[in-house]
N, C-alpha and C positions, 0 to 999 in steps of 0.2 A: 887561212882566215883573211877574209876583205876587210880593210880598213878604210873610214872614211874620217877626214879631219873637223872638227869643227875648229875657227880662229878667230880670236877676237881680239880687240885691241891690247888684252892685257897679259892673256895666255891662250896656249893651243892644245889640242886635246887630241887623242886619237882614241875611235871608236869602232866594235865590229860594226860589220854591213848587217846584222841581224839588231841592229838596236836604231832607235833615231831620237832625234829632237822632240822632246816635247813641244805640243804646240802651248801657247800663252793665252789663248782664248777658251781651254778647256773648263769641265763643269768640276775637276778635280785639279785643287792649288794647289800647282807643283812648283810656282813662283813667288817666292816672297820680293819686298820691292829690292832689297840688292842683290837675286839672282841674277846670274849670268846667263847660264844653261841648264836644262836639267835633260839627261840622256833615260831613254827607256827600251826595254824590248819593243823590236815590232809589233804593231798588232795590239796591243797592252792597251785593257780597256778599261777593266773593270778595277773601279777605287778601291773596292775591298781588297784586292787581290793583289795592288800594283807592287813594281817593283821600279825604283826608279837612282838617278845618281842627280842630285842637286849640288850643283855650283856656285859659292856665293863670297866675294870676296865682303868683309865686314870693317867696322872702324878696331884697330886692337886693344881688347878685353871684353869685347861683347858679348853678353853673356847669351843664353839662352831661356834665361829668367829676364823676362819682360820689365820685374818690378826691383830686381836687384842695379845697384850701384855699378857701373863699369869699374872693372881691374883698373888700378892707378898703373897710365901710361910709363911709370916709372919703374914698375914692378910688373913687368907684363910677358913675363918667362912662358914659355908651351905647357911648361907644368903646371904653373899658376892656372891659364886659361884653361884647361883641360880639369883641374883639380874643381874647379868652380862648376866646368859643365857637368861632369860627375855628380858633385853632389847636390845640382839644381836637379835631376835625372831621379835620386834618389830621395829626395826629399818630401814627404808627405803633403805638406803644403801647395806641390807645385801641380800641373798640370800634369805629371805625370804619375803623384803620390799613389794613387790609387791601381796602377797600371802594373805593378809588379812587374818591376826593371832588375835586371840580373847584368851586373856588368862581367862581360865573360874576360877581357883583356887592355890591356893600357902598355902601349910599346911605343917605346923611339921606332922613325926611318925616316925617308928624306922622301922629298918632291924636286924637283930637278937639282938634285945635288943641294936642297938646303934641309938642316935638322927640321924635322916634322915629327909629331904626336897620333898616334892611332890608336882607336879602343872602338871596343865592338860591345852589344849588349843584346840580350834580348829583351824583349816587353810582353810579358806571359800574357798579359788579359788582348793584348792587338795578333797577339801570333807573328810577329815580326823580328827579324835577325836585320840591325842593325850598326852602322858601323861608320867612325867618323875618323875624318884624317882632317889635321890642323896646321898647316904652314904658315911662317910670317913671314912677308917681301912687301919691299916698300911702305913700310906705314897701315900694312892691311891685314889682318888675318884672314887668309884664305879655309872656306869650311866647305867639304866635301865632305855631305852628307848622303850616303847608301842605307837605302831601305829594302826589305824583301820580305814575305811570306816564308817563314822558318821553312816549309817544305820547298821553296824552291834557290836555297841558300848555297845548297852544296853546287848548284848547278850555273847559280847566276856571281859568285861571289868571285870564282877563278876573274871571270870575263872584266869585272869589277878594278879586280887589282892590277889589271894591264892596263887597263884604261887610266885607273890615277900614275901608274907606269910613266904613261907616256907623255904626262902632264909636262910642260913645259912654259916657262914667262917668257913672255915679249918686251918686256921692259928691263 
């Protein structure tokens, strides 16, 4: 398999040659304003369908609840931050209340040799196998966010876990 590197001031990524860059001018936001990168299959067009890998390093405890409090920088463990995303994920109230979220897994690993948080979930009502990995370096929580079409999971999700692999900081 071809690999190409994306590198940026804060970390470097390896990616196949069958995936690229999202462009940042498209009709489907794959950039929030602190992404970094978001990688996609070639070719990958259609928003219903997408399948994509979002890059975003964050301030740490950010949640994923727009209206909730940040984690106290004091108390700002992987577990913590993770415990919070969960139950923003599952909570009726939130944006995804309605969306019937099944979290399938919540595991320790690491991103370049440092402790990291990973959990995967589905969302029955979007048809989507999702999957999040959480590092903290330098003052930042770093959130690698993978999305997919449940039918193309088994196929895109290998490629997935090389790519957060080969993750690596610059700093």
């Amino acid at each position: 398999m071809t690999l190409r590197t994306f590198d940026s001031p804060e970390f470097k990524i390896d990616y196949p040659s069958s995936w690229e860059i999202a462009p940042r001018n498209s009709t489907f936001p794959y950039y929030s304003s602190n992404t970094i990168v978001v990688l996609k299959p070639t070719g990958e067009t259609n928003p219903l369908n997408i399948t994509y890998l979002n890059i975003s390093p964050l301030p740490i405890g950010t949640s994923l609840n727009p209206t909730a409090q940040s984690i106290s920088r004091d108390n700002n463990s992987l577990n913590e931050i993770v415990s919070e995303e969960i139950a923003f994920l599952q909570d009726p109230e939130s944006f995804y209340g309605d969306l019937n979220v099944e979290i399938l897994d919540n595991n320790s690993t690491t991103v370049d040799k440092l402790p990291a948080k990973q959990f995967s979930y589905l969302i029955h009502e979007l048809g989507t196998f999702d999957m999040e990995t959480i590092v903290v370096h330098n003052d930042k929580q770093y959130q690698m966010h993978f999305t997919t079409p449940v039918l193309y999971a088994s196929e895109t999700l290998p490629k997935v876990k090389q790519i957060i692999q080969s993750f690596k900081f610059n700093t």
